[in-house]
C-alpha positions, -999 to 999 in steps of 0.1 A, spaced: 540 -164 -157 533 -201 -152 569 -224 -156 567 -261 -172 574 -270 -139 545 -258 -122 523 -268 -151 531 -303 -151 525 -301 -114 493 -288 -122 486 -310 -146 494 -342 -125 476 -331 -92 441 -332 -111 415 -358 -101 386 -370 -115 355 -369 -102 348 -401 -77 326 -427 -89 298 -434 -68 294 -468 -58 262 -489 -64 250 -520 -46 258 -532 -12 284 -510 6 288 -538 40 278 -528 74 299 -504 96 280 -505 126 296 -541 140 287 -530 172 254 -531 170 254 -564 147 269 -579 183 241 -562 202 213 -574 186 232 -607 184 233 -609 225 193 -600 226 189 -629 209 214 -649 224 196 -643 253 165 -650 241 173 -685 224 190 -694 263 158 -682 285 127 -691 262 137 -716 238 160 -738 254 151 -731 290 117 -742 280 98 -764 310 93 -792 282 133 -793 281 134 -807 315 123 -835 340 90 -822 359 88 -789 339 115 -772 363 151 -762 354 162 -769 384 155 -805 376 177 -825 352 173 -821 318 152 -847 295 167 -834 261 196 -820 244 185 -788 245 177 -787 286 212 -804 285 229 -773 263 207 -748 290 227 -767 317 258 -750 304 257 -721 324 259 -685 311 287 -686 293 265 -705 266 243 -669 255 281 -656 249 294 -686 227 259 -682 208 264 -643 209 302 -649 189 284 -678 168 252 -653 157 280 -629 151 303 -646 132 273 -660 109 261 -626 105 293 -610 97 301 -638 73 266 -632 54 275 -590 54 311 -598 44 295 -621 12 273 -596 0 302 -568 0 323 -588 -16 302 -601 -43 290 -566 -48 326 -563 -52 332 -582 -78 304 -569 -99 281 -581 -122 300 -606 -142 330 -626 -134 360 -611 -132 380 -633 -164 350 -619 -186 359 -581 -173 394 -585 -179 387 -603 -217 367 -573 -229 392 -547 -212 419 -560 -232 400 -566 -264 387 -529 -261 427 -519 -254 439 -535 -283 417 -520 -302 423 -487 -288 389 -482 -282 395 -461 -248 356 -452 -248 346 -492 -250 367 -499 -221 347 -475 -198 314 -489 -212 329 -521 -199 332 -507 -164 303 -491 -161 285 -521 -169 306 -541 -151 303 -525 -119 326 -533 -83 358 -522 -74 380 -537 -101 365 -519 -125 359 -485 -104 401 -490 -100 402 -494 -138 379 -465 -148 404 -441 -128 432 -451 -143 418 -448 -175 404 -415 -169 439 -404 -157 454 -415 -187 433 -397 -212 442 -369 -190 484 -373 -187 480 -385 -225 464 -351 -238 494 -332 -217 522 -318 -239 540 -309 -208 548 -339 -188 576 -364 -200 571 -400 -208 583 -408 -177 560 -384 -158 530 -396 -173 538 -432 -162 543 -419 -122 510 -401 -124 488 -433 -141 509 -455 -111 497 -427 -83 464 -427 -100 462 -462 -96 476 -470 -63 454 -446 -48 424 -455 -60 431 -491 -47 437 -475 -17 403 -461 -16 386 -494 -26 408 -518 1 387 -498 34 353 -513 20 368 -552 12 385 -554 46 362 -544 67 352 -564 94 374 -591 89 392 -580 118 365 -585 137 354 -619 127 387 -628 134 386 -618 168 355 -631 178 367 -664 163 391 -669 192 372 -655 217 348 -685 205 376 -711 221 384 -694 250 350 -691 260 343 -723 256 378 -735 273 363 -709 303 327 -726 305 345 -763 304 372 -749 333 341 -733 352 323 -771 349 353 -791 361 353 -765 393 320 -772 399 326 -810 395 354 -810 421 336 -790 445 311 -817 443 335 -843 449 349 -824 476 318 -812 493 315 -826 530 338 -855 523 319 -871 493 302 -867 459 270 -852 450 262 -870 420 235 -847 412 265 -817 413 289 -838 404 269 -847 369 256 -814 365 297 -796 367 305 -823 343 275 -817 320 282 -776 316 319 -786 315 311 -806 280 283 -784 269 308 -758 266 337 -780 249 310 -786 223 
């Protein structure tokens, strides 16, 4: 025979059923975001902006007689700037649509108006009409909590006190559950955002080398070198 004890422990441990969620879900796959970003990084570098029409006499080895020969003069650390720039923009796109998804289908201050007309009303069943319709991670938190409630509230077991711990767990783990999808990436977009500078700050180092080399090449300046070190060293700054 059963004790309170284990009843209420019973009683507390019971989950609903998971919501499934609707809309766009974000992209996992970063990986291959960054992949597809380098292809055409490397495309945009080779094709478009090492065109012939980009420079003087239709030959890259010749100076450039546009901006864009000028940005192909950068060297090959301009594909991986434009690789972290694709990326970033991309991720920052994917990172839009989650989080609008998010949100749901109306703004937030109207979701949390007609959740707490419905709750002074005590009209549980109108505030998970709300949520469904409403959509997002707010109101997927909400309708758990709610469902957890009628649950703990139809108990005869459970104190007060105990009902008030399980709607808290209830809650704090379904916002545990819905923090994995909003976060995602981010640490990634913030990565590649420094590795933006220090790229840059390597391509402008690698263009003052080549600059002084040039200066120091058989006792006096190339000024073909010497412009072309200087011109990948600013590319790069910017």
């Amino acid at each position: 025979m059963e004790t309170k004890e284990n009843k209420a422990t019973v009683n507390v441990s019971k989950k609903p059923a998971a919501k499934k969620k609707s809309g766009f879900k974000g992209i996992k796959a970063a990986g291959v975001v960054i992949i597809i970003c380098f292809i055409i990084a490397l495309i945009i570098y080779n094709v478009i902006l090492g065109a012939p029409s980009h420079f003087q006499g239709g030959s890259t080895s010749n100076s450039p007689a546009d901006l864009a020969g000028t940005v192909y003069k950068g060297g090959v650390i301009v594909p991986l700037i434009h690789t972290l720039l694709l990326t970033v923009i991309a991720l920052g796109i994917e990172r839009y649509l989650a989080l609008k998804t998010a949100f749901g289908k109306s703004s937030l201050y109207k979701f949390v108006q007609a959740t707490r007309a419905a709750l002074e009303k005590n009209d549980l069943a109108g505030v998970q009409a709300v949520c469904d319709k409403q959509g997002g991670t707010v109101a997927n938190v909400v309708s758990s909590t709610l469902a957890k409630y009628k649950e703990v509230d139809q108990d005869t077991i459970l104190t007060k006190e105990q009902k008030v711990l399980a709607i808290q767990k209830e809650l704090d783990e379904a916002t545990a559950l819905e923090m994995p999808s909003l976060q995602q990436n981010l640490a990634i977009i913030a990565t590649i955002t420094t590795l933006g500078v220090l790229f840059g700050l390597m391509g402008t180092v690698f263009g003052m080398i080549r600059s002084f080399q040039a200066l120091s090449a058989g006792g006096g300046a190339d000024s073909a070198a010497l412009s072309q070190g200087i011109s990948e060293a600013l590319v790069n700054t910017f």
